[in-house]
N, C-alpha and C positions, 0 to 999 in steps of 0.2 A: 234787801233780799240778797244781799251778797253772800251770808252762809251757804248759800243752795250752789252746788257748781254742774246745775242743768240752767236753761233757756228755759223760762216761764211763761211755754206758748203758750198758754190756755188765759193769759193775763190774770191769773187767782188772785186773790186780794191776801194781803199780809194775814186777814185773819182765815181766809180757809185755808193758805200755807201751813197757817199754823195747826188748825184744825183735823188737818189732813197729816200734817209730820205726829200729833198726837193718837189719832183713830191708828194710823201705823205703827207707834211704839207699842197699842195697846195689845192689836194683834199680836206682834213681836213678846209682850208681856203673856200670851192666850187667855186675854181678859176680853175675851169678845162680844160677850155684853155692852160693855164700857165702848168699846169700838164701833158696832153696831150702832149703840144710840147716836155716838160723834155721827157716823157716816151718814143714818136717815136724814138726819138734821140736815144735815148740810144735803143731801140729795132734794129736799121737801122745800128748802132754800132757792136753788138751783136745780134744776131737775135736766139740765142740759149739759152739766158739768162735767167730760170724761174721764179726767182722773178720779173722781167720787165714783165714778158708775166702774170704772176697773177695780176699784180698793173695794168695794163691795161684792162683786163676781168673784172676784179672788177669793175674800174672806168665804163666800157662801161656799163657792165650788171646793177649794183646797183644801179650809178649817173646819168647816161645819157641814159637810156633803150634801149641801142643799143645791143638788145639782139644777134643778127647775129653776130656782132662784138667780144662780151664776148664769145661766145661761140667759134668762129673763133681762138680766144688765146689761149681759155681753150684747144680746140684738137692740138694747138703747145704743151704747156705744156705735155700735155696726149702722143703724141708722143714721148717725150723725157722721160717721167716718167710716163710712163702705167700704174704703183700703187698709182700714188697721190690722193688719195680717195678727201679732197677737190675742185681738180680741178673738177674732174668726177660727184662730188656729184652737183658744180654750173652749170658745163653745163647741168646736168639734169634740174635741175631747171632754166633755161633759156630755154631750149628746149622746155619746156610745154609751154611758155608763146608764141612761136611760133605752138606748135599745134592747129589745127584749128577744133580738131577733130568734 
């Protein structure tokens, strides 16, 4: 795992590295079909896994305005890491674009 030049706190295994550097080229390609499937898969795999539950909040909330979705991830995330200031910080702002105030 030496190509990576982040710390691999989450211990991911060589293949959802790899899975994960893929579902992100795919987005980066706006094949987000092809991305989406990557990312269920490995969510359905793993369902505790934070970097999956952000690369898909991202994907729904940014790419696809599926803001219920993004936000839907971001409170997995937030369940598991209470302190993730980005997770908390997106779903606020996904939240507002669901305020109808």
């Amino acid at each position: 795992m030496s190509e990576h030049s982040w710390k691999n706190i989450y211990n991911l295994s060589t293949d959802q590295l790899n899975d994960l550097d893929e579902a992100e080229d795919m987005i980066e390609m706006m094949d987000l079909t092809k991305a989406e499937t990557i990312l269920l898969k490995m969510y359905k795999e793993d369902p505790g896994c934070v970097p999956v539950l952000n690369v898909l909040a991202h994907m729904y909330g940014r790419h696809l305005s599926d803001f219920e979705s993004a936000i839907k991830f971001y409170n997995l995330v937030l369940d598991i890491e209470p302190d993730n200031a980005w997770a908390r910080d997106e779903r606020r702002k996904y939240s507002r674009y669901l305020s109808y105030d």
